[in-house]
C-alpha positions as CSV (number, residue, x, y, z in Angstrom):
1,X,16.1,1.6,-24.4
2,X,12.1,1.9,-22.8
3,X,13.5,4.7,-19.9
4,X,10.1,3.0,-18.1
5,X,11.8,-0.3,-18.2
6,X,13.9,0.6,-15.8
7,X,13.5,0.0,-11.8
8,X,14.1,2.9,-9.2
9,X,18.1,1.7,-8.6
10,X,18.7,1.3,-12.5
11,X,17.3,4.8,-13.1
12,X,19.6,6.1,-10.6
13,X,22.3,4.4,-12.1
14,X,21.7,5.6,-15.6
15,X,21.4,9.3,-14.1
16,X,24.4,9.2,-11.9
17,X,26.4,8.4,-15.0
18,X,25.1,11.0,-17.3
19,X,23.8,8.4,-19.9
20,X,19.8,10.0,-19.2
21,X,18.6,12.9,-17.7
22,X,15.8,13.0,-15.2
23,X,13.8,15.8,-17.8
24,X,13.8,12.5,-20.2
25,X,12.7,10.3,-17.6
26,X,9.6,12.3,-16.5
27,X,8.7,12.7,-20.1
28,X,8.9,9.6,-21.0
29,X,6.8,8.6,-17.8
30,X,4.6,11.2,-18.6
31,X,4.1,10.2,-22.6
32,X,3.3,6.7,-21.5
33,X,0.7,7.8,-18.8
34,X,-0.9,10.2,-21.6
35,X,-1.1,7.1,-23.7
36,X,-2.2,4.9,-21.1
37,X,-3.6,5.6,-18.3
38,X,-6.6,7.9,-18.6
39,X,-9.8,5.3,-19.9
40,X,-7.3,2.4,-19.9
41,X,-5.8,1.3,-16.5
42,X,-7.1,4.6,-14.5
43,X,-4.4,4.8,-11.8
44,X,-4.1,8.6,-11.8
45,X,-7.0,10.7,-9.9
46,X,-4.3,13.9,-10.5
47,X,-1.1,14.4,-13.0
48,X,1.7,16.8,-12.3
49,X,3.3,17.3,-15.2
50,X,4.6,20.6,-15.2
51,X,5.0,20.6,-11.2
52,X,7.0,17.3,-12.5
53,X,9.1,18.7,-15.3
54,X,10.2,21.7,-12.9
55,X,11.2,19.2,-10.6
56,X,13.1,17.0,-13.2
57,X,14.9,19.9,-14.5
58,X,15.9,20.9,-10.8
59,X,17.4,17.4,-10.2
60,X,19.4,17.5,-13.8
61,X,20.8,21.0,-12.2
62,X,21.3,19.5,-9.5
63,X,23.7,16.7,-11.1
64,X,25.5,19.5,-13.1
65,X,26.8,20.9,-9.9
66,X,28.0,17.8,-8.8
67,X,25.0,17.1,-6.0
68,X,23.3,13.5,-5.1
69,X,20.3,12.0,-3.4
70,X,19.1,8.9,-3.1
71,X,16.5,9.7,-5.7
72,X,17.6,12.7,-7.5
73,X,15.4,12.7,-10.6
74,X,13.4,9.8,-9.9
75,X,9.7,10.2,-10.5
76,X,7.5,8.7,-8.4
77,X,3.4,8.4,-7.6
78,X,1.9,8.6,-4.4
79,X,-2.0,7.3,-2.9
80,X,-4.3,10.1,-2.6
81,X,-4.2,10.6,0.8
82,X,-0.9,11.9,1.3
83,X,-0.6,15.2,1.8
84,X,0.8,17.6,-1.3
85,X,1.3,21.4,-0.7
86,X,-1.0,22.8,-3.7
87,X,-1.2,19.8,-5.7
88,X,-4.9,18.5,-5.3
89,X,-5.3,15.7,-2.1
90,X,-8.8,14.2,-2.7
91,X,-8.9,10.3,-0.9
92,X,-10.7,9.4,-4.2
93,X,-13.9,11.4,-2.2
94,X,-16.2,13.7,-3.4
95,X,-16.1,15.6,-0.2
96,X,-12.8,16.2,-0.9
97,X,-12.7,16.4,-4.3
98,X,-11.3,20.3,-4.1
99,X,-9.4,20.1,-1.2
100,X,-5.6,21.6,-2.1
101,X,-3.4,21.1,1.2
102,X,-1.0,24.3,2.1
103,X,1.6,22.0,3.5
104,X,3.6,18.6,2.4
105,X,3.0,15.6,4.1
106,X,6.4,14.2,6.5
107,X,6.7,12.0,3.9
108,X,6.1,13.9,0.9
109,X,9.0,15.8,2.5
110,X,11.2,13.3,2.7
111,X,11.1,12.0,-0.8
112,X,11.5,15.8,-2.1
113,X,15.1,15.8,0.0
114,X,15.3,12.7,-1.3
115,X,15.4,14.5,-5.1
116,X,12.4,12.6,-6.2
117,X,10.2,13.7,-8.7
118,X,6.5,14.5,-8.8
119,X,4.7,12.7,-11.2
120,X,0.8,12.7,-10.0
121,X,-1.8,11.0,-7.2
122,X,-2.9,8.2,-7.3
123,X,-6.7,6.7,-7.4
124,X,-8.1,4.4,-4.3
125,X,-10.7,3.3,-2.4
126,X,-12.5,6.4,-0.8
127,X,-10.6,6.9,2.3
128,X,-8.9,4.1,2.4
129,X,-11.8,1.8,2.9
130,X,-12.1,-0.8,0.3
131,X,-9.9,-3.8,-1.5
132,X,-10.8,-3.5,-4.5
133,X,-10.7,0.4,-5.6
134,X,-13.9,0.5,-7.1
135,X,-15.0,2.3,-4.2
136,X,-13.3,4.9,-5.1
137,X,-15.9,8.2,-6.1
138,X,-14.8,9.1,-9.4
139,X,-13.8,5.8,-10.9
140,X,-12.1,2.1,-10.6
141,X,-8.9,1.6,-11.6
142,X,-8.3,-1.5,-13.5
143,X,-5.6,-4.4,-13.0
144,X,-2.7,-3.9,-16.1
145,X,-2.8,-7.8,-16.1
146,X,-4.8,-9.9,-18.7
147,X,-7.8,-7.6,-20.1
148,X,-8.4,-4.5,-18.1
149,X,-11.3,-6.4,-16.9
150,X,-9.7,-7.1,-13.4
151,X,-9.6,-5.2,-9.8
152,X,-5.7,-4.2,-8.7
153,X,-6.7,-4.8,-5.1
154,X,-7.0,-2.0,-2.6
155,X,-7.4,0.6,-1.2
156,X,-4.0,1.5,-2.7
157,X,-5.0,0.0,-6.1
158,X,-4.2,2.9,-7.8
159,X,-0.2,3.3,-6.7
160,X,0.1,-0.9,-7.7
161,X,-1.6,-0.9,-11.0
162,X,0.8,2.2,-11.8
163,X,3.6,0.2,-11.0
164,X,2.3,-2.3,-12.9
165,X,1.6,-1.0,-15.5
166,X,5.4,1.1,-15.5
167,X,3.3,4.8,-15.2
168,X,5.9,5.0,-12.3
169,X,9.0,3.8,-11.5
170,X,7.7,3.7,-7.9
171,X,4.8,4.7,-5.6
172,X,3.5,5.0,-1.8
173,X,0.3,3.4,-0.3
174,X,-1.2,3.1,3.0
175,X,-1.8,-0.2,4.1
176,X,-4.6,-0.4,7.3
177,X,-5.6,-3.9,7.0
178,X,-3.6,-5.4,4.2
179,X,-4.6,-2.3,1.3
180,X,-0.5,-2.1,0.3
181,X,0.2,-5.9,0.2
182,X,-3.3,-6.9,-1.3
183,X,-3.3,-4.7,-4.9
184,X,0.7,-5.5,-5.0
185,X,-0.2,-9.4,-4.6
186,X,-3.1,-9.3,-7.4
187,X,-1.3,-6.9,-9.3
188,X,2.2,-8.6,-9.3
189,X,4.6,-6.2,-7.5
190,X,6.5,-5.8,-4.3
191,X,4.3,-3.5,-1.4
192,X,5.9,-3.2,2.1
193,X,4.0,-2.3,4.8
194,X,6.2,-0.9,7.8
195,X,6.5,-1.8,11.6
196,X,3.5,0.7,13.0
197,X,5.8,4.1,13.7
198,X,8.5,3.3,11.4
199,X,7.1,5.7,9.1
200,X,5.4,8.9,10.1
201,X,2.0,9.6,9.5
202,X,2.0,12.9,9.8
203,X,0.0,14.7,6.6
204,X,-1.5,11.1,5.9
205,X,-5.6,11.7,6.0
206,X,-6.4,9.5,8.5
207,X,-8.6,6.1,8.2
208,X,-8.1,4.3,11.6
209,X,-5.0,6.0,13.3
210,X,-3.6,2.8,15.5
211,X,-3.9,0.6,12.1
212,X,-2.3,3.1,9.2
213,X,0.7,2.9,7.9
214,X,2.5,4.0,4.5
215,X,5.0,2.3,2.4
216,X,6.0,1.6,-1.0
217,X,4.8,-0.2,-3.8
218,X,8.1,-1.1,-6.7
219,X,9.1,-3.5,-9.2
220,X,11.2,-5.4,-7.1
221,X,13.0,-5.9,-3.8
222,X,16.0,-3.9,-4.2
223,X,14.0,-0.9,-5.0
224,X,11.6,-1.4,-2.1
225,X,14.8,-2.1,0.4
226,X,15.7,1.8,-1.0
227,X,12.4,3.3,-0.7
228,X,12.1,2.4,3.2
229,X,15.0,3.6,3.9
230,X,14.2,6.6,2.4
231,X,10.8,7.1,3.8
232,X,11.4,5.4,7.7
233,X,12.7,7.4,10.8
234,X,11.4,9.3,13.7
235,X,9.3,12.5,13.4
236,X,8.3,14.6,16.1
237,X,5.5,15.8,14.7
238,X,4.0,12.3,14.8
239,X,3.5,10.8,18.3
240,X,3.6,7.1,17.4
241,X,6.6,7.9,15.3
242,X,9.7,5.3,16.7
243,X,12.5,7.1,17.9
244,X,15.0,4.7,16.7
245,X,17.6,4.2,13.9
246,X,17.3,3.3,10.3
247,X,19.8,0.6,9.6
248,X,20.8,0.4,5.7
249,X,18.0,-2.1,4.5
250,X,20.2,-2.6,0.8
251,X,22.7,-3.9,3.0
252,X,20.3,-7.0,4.2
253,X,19.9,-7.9,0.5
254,X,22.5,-10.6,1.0
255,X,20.9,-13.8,-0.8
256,X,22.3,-16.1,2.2
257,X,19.2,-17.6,4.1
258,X,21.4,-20.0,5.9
259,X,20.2,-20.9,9.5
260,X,17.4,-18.7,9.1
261,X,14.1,-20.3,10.8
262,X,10.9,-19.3,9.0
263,X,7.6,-20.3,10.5
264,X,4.0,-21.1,8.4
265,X,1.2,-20.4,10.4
266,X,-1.6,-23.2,9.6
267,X,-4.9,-20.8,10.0
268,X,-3.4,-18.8,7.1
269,X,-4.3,-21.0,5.0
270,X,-8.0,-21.0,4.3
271,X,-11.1,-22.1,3.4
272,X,-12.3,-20.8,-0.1
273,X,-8.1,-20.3,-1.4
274,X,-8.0,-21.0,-4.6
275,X,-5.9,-24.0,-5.4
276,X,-4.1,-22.2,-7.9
277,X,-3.1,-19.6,-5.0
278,X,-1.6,-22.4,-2.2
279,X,0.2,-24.5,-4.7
280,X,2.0,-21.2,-5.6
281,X,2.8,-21.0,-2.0
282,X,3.9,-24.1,-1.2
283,X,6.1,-24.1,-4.1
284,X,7.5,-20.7,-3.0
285,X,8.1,-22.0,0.4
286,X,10.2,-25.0,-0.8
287,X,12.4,-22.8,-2.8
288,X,13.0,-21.2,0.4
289,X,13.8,-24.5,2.2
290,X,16.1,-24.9,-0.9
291,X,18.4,-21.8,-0.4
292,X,19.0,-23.5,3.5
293,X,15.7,-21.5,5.4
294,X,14.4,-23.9,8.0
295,X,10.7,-24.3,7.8
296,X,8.4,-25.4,10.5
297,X,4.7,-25.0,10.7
298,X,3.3,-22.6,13.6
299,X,-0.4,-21.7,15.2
300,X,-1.6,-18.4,15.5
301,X,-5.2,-19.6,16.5
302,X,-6.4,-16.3,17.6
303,X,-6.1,-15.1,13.7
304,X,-9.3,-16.5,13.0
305,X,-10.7,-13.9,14.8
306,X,-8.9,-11.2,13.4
307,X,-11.5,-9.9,10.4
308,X,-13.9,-10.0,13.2
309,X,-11.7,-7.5,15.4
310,X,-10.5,-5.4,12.5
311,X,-14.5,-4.5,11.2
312,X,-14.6,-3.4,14.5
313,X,-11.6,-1.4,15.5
314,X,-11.4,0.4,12.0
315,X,-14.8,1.0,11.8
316,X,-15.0,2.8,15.2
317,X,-11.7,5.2,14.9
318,X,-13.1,5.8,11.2
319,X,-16.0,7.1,12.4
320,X,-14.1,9.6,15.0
321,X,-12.0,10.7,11.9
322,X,-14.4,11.3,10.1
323,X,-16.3,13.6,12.0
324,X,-14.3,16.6,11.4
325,X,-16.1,16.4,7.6
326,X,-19.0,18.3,8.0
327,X,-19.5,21.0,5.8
328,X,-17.8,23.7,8.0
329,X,-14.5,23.3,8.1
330,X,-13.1,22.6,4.9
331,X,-13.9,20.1,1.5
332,X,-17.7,20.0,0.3
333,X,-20.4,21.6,1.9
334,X,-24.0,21.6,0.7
335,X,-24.6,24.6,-1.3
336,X,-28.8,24.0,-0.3
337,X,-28.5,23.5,3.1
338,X,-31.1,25.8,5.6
339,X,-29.6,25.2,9.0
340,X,-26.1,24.2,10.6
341,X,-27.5,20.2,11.0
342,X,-29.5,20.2,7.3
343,X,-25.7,21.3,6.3
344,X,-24.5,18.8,8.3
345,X,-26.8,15.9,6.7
346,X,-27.0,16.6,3.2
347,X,-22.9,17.4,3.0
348,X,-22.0,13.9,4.6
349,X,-24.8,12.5,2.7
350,X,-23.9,13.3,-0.8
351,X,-20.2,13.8,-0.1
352,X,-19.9,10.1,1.2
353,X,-19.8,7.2,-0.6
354,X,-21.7,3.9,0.5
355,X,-18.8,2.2,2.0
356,X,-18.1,5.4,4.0
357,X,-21.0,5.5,5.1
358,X,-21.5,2.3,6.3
359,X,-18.1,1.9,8.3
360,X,-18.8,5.0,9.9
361,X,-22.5,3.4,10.7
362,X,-20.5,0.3,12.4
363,X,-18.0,2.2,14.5
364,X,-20.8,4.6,15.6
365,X,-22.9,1.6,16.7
366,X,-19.9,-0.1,17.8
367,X,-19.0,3.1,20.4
368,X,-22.8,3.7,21.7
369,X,-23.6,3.4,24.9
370,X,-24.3,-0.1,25.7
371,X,-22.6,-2.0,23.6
372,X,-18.9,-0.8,24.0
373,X,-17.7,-3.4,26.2
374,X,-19.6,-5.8,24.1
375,X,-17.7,-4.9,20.9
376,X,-15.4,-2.5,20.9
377,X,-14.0,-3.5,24.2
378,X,-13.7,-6.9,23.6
379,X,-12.4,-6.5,20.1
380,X,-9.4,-4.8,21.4
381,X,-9.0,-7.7,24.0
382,X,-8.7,-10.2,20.5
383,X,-6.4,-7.6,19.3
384,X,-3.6,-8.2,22.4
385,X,-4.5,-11.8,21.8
386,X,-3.1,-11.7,18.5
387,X,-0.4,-9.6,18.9
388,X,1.1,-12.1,21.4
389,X,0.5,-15.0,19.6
390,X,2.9,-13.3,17.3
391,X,5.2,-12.5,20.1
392,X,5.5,-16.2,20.6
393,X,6.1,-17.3,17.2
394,X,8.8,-15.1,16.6
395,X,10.9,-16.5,19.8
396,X,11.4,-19.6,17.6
397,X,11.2,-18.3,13.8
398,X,13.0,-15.2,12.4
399,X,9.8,-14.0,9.8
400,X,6.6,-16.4,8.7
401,X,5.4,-16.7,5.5
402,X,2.0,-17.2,4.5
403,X,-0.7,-16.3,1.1
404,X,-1.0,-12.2,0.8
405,X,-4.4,-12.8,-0.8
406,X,-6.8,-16.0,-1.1
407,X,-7.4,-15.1,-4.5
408,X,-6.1,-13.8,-7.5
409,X,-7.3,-10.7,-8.7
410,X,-11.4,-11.4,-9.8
411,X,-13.4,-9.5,-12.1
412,X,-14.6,-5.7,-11.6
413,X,-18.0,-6.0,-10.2
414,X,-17.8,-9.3,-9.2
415,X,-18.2,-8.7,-5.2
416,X,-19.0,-5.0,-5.1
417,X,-22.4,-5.7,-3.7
418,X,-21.7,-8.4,-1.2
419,X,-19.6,-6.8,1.6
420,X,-18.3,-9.6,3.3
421,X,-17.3,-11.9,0.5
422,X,-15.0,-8.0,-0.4
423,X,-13.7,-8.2,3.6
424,X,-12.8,-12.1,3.1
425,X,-9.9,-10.4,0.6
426,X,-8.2,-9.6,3.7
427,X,-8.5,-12.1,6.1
428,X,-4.5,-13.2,5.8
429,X,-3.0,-9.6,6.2
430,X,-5.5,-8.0,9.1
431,X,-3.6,-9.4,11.4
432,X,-0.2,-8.2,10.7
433,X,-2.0,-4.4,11.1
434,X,-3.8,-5.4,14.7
435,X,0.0,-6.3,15.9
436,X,1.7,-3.8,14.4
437,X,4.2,-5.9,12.4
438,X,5.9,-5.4,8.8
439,X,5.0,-7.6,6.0
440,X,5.7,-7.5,2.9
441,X,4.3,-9.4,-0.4
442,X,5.9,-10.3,-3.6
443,X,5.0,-12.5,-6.4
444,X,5.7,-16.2,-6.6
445,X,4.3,-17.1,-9.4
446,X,0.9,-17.0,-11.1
447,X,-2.6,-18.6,-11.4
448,X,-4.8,-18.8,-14.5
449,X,-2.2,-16.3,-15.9
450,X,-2.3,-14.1,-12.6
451,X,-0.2,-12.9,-10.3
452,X,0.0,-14.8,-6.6
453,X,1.6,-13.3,-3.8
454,X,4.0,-14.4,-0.9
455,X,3.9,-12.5,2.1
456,X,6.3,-12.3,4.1
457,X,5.5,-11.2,8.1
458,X,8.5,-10.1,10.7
459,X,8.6,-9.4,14.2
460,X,8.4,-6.1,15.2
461,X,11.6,-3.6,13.6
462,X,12.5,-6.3,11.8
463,X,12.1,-5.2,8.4
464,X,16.1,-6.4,7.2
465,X,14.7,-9.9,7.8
466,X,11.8,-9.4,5.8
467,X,14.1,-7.8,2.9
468,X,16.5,-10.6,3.1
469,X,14.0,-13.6,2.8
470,X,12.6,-11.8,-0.1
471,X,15.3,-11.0,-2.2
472,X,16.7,-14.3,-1.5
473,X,13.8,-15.8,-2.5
474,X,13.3,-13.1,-5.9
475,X,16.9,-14.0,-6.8
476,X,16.2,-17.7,-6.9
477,X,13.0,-17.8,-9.2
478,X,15.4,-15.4,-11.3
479,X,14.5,-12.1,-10.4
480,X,11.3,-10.2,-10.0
481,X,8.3,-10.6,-12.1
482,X,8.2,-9.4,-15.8
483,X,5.3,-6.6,-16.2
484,X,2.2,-6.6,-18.6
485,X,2.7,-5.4,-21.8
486,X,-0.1,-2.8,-22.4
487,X,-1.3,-0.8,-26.0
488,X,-2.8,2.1,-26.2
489,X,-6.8,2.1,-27.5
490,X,-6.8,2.5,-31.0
């Protein structure tokens, strides 16, 4: 038996009954990612293995005395801008690329009680900002599917190509405008993102803070149904956290869609989707209507203005966030610098990337004087527009489906100097993040040998609905979608 075959639940099966041990699991994760990863796929910017081992062995102690978690001994990855106390936390930056935090992350917390197990962090788009992680500052990370020649989507392109590519049973991403459910569409696995609040985001390096969110990237549906639970519930240490309770999301995993009313909203689908993309879709959608779902079309017209909101929302609370990198505090500062400003310049110049640096030059112009109202102010105004055309689909439909990308995943290089046609990538999952809702996407198929994702959107704290429609739909096409085989360079 390949231990890395194995999803999160399986693994948790095969440890609660003695048959492996967690210390075989992490090796065998880590031999793989030895043989794998580093000039091959790329998804690891740090591995832990000996902060992993300890941790394995700890879990297999654990067991002896008779203890149990919901992940004891499961390794996991997470995105690289999650906060680990004294493991390296870079957001794929060279202004960070020294920075070790002296605390955990809520969440990092919560999967440690949780008995999972360390196994390294994972590469992305520099801060977050990117769908494609090649704007990452040390190096892209390549798509496990076809010939390593692809993009895994981003910014959390790192945590689904390790999934991927089975370099981790499991892994957390942050999704701000679709980077969770974009790299788990083109790279073929499940990627939740949360209702805004479900999950804290305490310890998570900021991007844009109303838009962030974490979640998980797995195999399949079951796994990601665990995961949540695992990582949702109120923390006070995060003021947007929800103060409400975590119902048992394996529980909604029934398979029964009967009398459950799923809407399509028309504006998803777009101009320039690849017809290999929306016949997947449709033909997801009918095997829906199969299992009993009843499927209507919908309008959310003010979507079409969402990309325009979202470049400048994100752009503008980047550019607050960002401040606080300046050569002072902590992370790179310019060794050459004369005065506190030349320190200034030259440390966000070098230590920046160009995609940094050119959100931060949007939200800056976008928050000047004279032209907030005109763009920033207005923006938001589109935002509430969108939220409540939302708000009105889900009084008649329980969840909507719709594309998680317009594409499958393209070539590395292919858009990396035309902005916009990168920001088209996530013109069908922006406006899930400007309402706040949880959507999830999971593959339904492929295209030109390439995964296509479904994604499915629910009202707001309705994740069980979400979970249900997609294992229902995973169990009919006969379970989730088998992984690339990958060999090692010779």
């Amino acid at each position: 038996m390949d231990l890395t075959d194995l999803t999160a639940l399986q693994a948790l099966d095969e440890l609660r009954k003695g048959s492996i041990s967690s210390e075989d699991l992490t090796r065998a994760y880590l031999d793989r990612i030895d043989r794998l990863d580093k000039g091959l796929v790329q998804a690891y910017v740090t591995v832990t293995p000996e902060l992993a081992l300890e941790q394995a062995r700890a879990a297999d102690a654990r067991r002896r005395a008779g203890e149990d978690g919901p992940l004891l001994g499961v390794p996991m990855a997470l995105k690289d801008l999650v906060l680990t106390r004294d493991v390296r936390t870079t957001c794929s930056s060279k202004i960070l690329k020294n920075f070790v935090p002296v605390e955990d992350a809520t969440i990092t917390k919560k999967l440690y009680a949780a008995g999972a197990v360390l196994l390294g962090k994972t590469n992305m788009d520099e801060f977050a900002m990117g769908s494609s992680t090649e704007n990452s500052g040390f190096f892209p990370t390549r798509n496990p599917w076809g010939d390593l020649s692809r993009v895994p989507g981003g910014s959390s392109g790192g945590s689904a190509a390790a999934v991927a590519a089975k370099l981790a049973p499991f892994s957390i991403g942050s999704d701000t405008g679709g980077s969770i459910r974009q790299p788990a569409s083109l790279c073929g696995v499940v990627g939740m993102k949360p209702t805004y609040g479900r999950v804290s985001r305490y310890g998570l390096v900021a991007f844009a803070s109303s838009l962030d969110q974490l979640g998980p990237l797995t195999a399949d549906i079951a796994d990601c149904a665990l995961i949540s639970e695992v990582i949702a519930g109120h923390d006070p240490l995060d003021s947007t956290s929800l103060d409400t309770p975590v119902p048992r999301y394996l529980d909604a995993l029934t398979g029964d869609l009967k009398g459950v009313r799923l809407g399509v909203p028309k504006e998803y689908f777009v101009d320039g989707m690849e017809p290999g993309v929306e016949a997947s879709i449709r033909a997801a959608i009918d095997v829906l209507r199969g299992l009993g779902a009843e499927i209507g079309e919908v309008s959310l017209p003010n979507s079409d203005y969402g990309l325009a909101a979202y470049y400048i929302i994100a752009p503008a609370e980047c550019s607050a966030n960002l401040a606080r990198y300046d050569g002072v505090k902590y992370g790179y500062s310019a060794p050459d610098a004369e005065t506190v400003w030349d320190d200034y310049y030259k440390t966000r110049g070098r230590g920046f990337g160009a995609e940094v640096k050119r959100r931060i030059m949007l939200g800056t112009y976008a928050l000047s004087s004279g032209y907030y109202d005109a763009y920033y102010l207005k923006a938001q105004k589109i935002r509430t527009l969108i939220k409540q055309d939302f708000d009105q689909a889900f009084e008649r439909y329980g969840a909507l489906l719709a594309p998680t990308s317009p594409t499958v995943a393209f070539e590395i290089g292919a858009k990396v100097d035309d902005p916009l046609a990168m920001y088209l990538n996530d013109v069908c999952t922006i406006p899930v993040n400007l309402a706040g809702l949880p959507g999830l996407s999971l593959p339904c198929g492929l295209s030109e040998g390439l995964p296509v994702g479904l994604q499915v959107i629910g009202k707001a704290l309705g994740e069980e609905t979400v979970l249900r429609v997609a294992h229902a739909y995973e169990q009919a096409r006969g379970g989730p979608l088998a992984r690339p085989e990958l060999a090692a360079a010779s």
